[in-house]
Every structure is written in C-alpha cells, then in structure tokens.
N, C-alpha and C positions, 0 to 999 in steps of 0.2 A: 687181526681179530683178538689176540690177546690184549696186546695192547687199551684197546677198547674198551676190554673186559675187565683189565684194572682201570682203569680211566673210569668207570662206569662204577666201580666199586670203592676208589678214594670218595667221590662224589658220594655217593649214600652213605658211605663212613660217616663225611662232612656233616651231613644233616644229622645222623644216631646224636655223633656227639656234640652238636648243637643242640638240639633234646633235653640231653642230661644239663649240659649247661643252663637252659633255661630254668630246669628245673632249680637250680644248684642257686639262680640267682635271685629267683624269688624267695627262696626259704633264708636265703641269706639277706636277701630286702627286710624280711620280718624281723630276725633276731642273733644276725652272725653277718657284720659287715663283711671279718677276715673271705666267708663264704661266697659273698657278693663278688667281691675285688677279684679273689681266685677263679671265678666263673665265668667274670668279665673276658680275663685273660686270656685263661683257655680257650672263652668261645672265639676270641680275636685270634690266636697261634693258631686253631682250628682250620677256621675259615684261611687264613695265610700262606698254608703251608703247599708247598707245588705251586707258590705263585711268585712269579717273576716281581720283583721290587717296581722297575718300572712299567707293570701295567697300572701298579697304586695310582697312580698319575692324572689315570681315566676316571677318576673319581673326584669329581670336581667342586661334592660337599665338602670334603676331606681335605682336599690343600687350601682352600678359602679358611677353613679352620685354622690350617699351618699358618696362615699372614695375621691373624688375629691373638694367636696364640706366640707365634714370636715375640709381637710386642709387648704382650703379658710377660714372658720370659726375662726381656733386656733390660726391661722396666727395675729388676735385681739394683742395675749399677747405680740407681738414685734411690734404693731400695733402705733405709736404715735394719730395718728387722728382716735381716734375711730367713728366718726362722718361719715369721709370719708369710713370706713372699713364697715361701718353697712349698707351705700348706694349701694357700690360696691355688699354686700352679700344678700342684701332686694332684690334686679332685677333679682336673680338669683335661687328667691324660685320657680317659675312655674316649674324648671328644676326638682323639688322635689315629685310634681303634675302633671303636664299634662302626664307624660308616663304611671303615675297609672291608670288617670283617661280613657285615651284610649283602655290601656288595659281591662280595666274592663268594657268596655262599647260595650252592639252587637253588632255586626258589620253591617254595615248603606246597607240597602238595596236599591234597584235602586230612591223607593221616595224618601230618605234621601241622595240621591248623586244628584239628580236631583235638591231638594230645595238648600243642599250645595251651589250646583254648580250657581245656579239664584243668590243666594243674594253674593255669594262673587264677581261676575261678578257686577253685578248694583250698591252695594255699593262702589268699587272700577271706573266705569264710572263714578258715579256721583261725587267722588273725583277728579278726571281728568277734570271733566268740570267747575269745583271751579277752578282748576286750572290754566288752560289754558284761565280763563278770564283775570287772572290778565296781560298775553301778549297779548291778544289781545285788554284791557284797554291802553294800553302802552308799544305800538310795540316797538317803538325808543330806550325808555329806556335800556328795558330788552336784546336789541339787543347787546347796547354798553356792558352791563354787560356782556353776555357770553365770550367778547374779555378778560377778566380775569378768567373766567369760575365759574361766580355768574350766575348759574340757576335760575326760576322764582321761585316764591313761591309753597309749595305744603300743602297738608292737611299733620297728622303727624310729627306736630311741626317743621314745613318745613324740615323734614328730608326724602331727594328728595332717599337718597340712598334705604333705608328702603321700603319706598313707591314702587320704582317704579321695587323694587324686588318682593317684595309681588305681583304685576301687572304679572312679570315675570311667578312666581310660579302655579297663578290664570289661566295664558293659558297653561300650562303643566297639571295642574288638571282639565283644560276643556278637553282638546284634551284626557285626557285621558277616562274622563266622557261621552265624546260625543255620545258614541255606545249607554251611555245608557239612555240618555235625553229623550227617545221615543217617547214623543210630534215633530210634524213636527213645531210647532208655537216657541216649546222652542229649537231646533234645530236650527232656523232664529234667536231668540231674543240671544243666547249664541254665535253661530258663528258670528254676526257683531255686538256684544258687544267685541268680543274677537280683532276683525278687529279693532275696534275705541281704546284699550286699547295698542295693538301694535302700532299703528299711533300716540299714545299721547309719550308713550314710547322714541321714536323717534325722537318728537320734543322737549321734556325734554331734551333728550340727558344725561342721566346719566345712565355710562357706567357698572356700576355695572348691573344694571338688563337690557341692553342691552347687553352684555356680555353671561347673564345665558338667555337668549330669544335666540339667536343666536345660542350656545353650546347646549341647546336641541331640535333646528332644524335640526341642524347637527346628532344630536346623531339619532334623530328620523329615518331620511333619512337614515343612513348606518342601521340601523334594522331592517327597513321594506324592504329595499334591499335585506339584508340579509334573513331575515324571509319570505316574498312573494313573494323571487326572480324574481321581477320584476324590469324594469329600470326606474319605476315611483319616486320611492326614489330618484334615481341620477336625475332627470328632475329638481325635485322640489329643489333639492340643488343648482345647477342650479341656477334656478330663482332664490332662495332666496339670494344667493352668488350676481347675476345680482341688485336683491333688493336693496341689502346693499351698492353698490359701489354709484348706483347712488340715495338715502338716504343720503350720506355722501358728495354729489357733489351738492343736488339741497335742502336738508330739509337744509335752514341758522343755525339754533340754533346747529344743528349736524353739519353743517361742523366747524364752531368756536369750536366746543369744539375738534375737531379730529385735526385742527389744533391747539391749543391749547396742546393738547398729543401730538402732533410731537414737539414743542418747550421744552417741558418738558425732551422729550426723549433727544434734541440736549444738552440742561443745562447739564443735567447729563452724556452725554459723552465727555462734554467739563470740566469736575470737578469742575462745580460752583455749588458749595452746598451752594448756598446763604440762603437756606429754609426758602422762600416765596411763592412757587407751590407747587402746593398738590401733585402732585406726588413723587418729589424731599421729600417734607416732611415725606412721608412714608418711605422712606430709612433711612432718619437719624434716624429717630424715632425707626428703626429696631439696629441699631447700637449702638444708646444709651444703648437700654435695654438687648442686649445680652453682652455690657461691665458689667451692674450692675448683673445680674443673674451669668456671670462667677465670681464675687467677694461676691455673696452671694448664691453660688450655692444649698445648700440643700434646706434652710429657706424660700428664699427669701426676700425683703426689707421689706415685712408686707403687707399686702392690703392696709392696710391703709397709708402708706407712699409712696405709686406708685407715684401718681402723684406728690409729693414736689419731690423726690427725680431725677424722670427724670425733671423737673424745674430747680434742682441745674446743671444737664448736659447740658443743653441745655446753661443757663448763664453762663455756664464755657467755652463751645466749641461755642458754636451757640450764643453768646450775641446780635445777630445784630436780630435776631428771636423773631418776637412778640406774645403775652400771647395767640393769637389763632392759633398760627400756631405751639404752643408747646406741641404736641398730647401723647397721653400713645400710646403704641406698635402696630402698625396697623395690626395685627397679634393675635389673642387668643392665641392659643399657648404660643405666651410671653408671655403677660398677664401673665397667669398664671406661670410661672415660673416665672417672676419678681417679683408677689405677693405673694407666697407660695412655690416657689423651683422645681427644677428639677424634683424632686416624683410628685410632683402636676401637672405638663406640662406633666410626661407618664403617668401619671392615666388619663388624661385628653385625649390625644390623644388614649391610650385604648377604653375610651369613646366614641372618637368620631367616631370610626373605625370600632365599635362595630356593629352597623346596617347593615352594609351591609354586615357583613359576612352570613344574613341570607339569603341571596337571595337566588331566585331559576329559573328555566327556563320557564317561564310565562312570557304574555304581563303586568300584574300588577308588576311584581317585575323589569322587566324595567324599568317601570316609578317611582317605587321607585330608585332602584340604581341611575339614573339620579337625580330624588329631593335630594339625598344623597350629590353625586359628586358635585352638584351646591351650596350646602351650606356648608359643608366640604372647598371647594375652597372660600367662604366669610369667614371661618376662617382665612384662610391663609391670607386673605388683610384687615380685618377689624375686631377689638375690638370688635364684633356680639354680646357678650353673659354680655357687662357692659352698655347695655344701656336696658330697659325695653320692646321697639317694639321689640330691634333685638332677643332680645331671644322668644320674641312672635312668630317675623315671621318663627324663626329656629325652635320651636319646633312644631308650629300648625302646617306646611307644612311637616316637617319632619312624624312626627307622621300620619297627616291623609291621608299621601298616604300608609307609611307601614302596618295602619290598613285596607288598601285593599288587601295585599298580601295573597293569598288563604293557609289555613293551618299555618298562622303566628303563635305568640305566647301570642297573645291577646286572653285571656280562659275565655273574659263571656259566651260564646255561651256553652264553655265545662260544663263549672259550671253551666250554667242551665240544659242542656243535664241529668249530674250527678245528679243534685235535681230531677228531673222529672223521672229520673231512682229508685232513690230510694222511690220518691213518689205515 
C-alpha cells in the first residue's frame, strides 16, 4: 500500500511539474529562449526520471528520429564548417526528448487541460498585444511597409511565421478543450481570448498561420457535418468563407499583403525570377537544392556546408540576389537530403508520416490528424525543424494533442497500472 502510495504521488508530481514547465516554455517562446530550452529540459528529466532507459525503446516516434538524426550527425565528417553542422544538429535535440518525455508522462486530466489551455491562450494574447502596439504607435509607417510585405513587429524574435502558427495551433487545442473547460467563467475567458487571437491573426496577416486557422475550419465543418449530420457545419462554413472575403477587402494590413500574393503569383507566371519576393524566393530556393542533392545524392553536401554551398548557386545563377533573400530549401524535406542524402530525406519523411498512421475513429484523433496535416504541410513550405521555436512549435503541438488520443501509445498510465499490479 505504501508503495502505491508513492507511486501514486511521483506520478502527480510528474504532471505539477509538467505544469510549471508549460508554463515556463511559453513565456519563454515569447521573449527568453534561455527560458524555452531550460523548460524543454526539465519537462523531459521530469517525465524520465523512475524510468528504466530501456522502456524508451517502446517508443517508436522516438528511435525512427534516432536513424534520421544519426545521419544528420555523421554528415560532420564531410562537414567543412563544423561550427555551422553543430548549430543546425544542437535545434534538433528536443526531437530526441520531448516524444520520450510525453510518452512517459499521465495522461493530463480535465484540470491539467483546463490550466494547459488558460496559460497557452493569455500568454499568447498578451504577445499579440506587445504587438499590435507597435501599429497602433505608428499606423503610417507599418502601413507603407506591408506595400513590400515587411509585417509589424512580433514577440519570438520577430519571427511573425512561428508566432502566429503557434496562435493557430492554440485555437485548434482550445476548440478542442472547450467541452472540457467546465467553468462557465473559463468558458467566457478562453472563447474571447480565442476571438481576440483570431482577430490579431488577421491583422498581422501572416499567411502561414492563417492558412492552418482556416484549413481546420474547414476540416472541422465537413466532420461535424459529417459526424452530427447536421447542416450547422455547412452554415458555419459559410460564414466563415463570408468572414474571410470580406477580411481580405476591409482588414488594410490583409488586403496588402493578399495583394501582394497576387503580384508574386503574376512575377512568377511572367518568368521573372528576379528573387527579391518571398514567394518567388521559395521556388528558387527549391531548385537550387534539388540540382545539389541530384549531384550528391546519397551523402549529401554535409550539414554543415548547406548554407556556403546554396550561396555558391545563388552567385552563380541568381547574382543580382541579396545575402537575405538567399534562403536554405524552404522545404525540410530538402533540408535534409541536401544535408545528409536521399536515405536521410525517406528516413525523414517515414518519420514524419509516422503519426498519423495511428489514428483512430474518435473526436480526439480528429483533432490530432488535423494538428498532424497542418504541420506535415509547414514541412512542405518552411525549413520548420533548423530553427529552434519551429521545432518547439512542431513538436509541443504535435505531441500534446496525440497525447490525448484515447488508447494511444503513451504507457505511463500502463506502467503504473503494472507496478500497482504487481504491488
């Protein structure tokens, strides 16, 4: 019985101090990486600790990573800038930790979704309203800027993409949370925190996390259509479809930047690849890297020569292109086959494909498949997993909706079950 009874008590430890962690890594997402990285940590040693090395094992996101991530690794010995190889592979440790550490951790009951759900919501408002002073300090300015599509400032080392997905992600795990908020006060305070977070979204105008905001409206309306066969789903699509046209006709900061995509789009069917627009840039940037990967197809260039070596492409073809518009592969996928080879790009995409073969026919594994799809497809447009938030934002959100999927294969709960059985 004692036994039990700590057993029973390391466990809800586990979760307090998972909690604080959360807490510790959003406010560190905004404006204290040091914050972010130490939270990471902690919440991983957390989750760890009383657990046997080889149960990690049973965790079969997690070593799939270890084969993808080796290659990353070895890639050093044709590596010239080891400097650069050691930055690219240091961003990419959580990928090492956070699956263990979810895995090995209870699974969060309605208070531990309910607290989730308050602080990811508030500390992301209150980032939105740092924000949106600096346009409302200086309407003029920021106006002229969006006519080139220089967005205002944001928290997140003004990295507006990052941000204002994690925003995205934050109303997809409210909306999913909501049933179980069960305060009518935190009901009020999560639904028109969730309303001001969409509104800010909007007036940032940055298309990535308005993109995945939109994509799991939609998703949501054909499934509850589907699933409650009712024609409330098609209503609300509807309006939101109505939302969105006139968003883009009367919020100023969104229609510049949507015309802005329309001009991008006309560049690139007129074949001026001048690349000086960011959209245009992403193309090349796709082109460059799948010329070098077909001439170092197994290897790859090294990690650590990514970056000179699309540099020497860009001055050879693209010379009239300056030092910030000369991007690595807008794409992971490349990425990695640029930096460690073709084996390393399907190990990788095995990887990334990997989750959702779990699903099942539940409203939880919905709203995973959807968090899946939505960041799966930031693969596809954006180098997600070489900067340090993007792997944050990809693994937290990833991770802590599939640790709601009922029967998943996150086995603290078994492992305690099994101790308690045998005790």
């Amino acid at each position: 019985m004692h036994k039990n009874s700590s057993l029973i008590q390391i466990m809800t430890d586990k979760v307090n101090i998972a909690m604080l962690c959360i807490l510790g890594m959003f406010i560190g997402f905004l404006c204290a990486p040091a914050l972010n990285s130490i939270s990471i940590i902690v919440f991983g040693a957390n989750a760890l600790r009383d657990v046997h090395p080889r149960l990690w094992f049973r965790q079969r996101w997690w070593w799939l990573a270890l084969f993808w991530l080796f290659l990353y690794a070895i890639s050093y010995f044709w590596s010239d800038d080891k400097g650069y190889w050691g930055t690219r592979l240091q961003v990419k440790l959580p990928v090492a930790l956070l699956p263990l550490a979810f895995y090995f951790l209870p699974r969060f009951d309605a208070r531990h979704i309910q607290i989730i759900t308050l602080v990811m919501n508030l500390v992301l408002l209150a980032g939105a309203c740092y924000s949106i002073s600096f346009l409302i300090n200086d309407y003029e300015y920021y106006m002229a800027q969006y006519r080139y599509s220089h967005l205002f400032p944001t928290p997140v080392r003004g990295d507006h993409i990052r941000f204002s997905l994690a925003m995205a992600l934050t109303i997809v795990w409210s909306w999913y949370a909501f049933p179980q908020l069960g305060y009518k006060w935190l009901k009020w305070v999560v639904g028109i925190t969730m309303s001001l977070l969409a509104a800010y979204m909007h007036i940032l105008a940055a298309k990535s996390g308005l993109i995945t905001l939109y994509v799991f409206v939609v998703a949501w309306c054909i499934y509850y259509t589907i699933t409650e066969k009712k024609v409330a789903g098609l209503a609300v699509l509807f309006g939101v479809f109505v939302l969105g046209v006139v968003a883009v006709n009367f919020v100023p900061t969104l229609k510049k930047r949507f015309e802005y995509t329309l001009m991008n789009y006309q560049i690139f069917k007129n074949h001026d690849k001048v690349s000086v627009y960011g959209d245009v840039n992403r193309i090349i940037s796709y082109k460059l890297a799948v010329e070098l990967i077909r001439e170092n197809p197994m290897a790859g260039v090294g990690v650590g020569n990514m970056e000179h070596r699309m540099q020497e492409r860009y001055a050879k073809y693209y010379p009239e292109t300056t030092d910030v518009n000369r991007l690595l592969p807008h794409n992971q996928f490349l990425v990695a086959g640029l930096g460690a080879g073709i084996p390393c790009m399907l190990l990788f995409l095995i990887w990334a494909i990997f989750p959702v073969t779990r699903i099942r026919r539940n409203r939880e594994s919905f709203f995973f498949a959807v968090v899946w799809f939505l960041l799966f497809f930031q693969l596809l447009i954006e180098p997600v997993l070489e900067v340090h938030f993007g792997v944050f934002v990809y693994l937290f959100f990833m991770l802590l909706q599939w640790h709601m999927v009922p029967g998943e294969i996150f086995l603290a709960d078994t492992i305690q079950k099994g101790k308690n059985k045998g005790g």
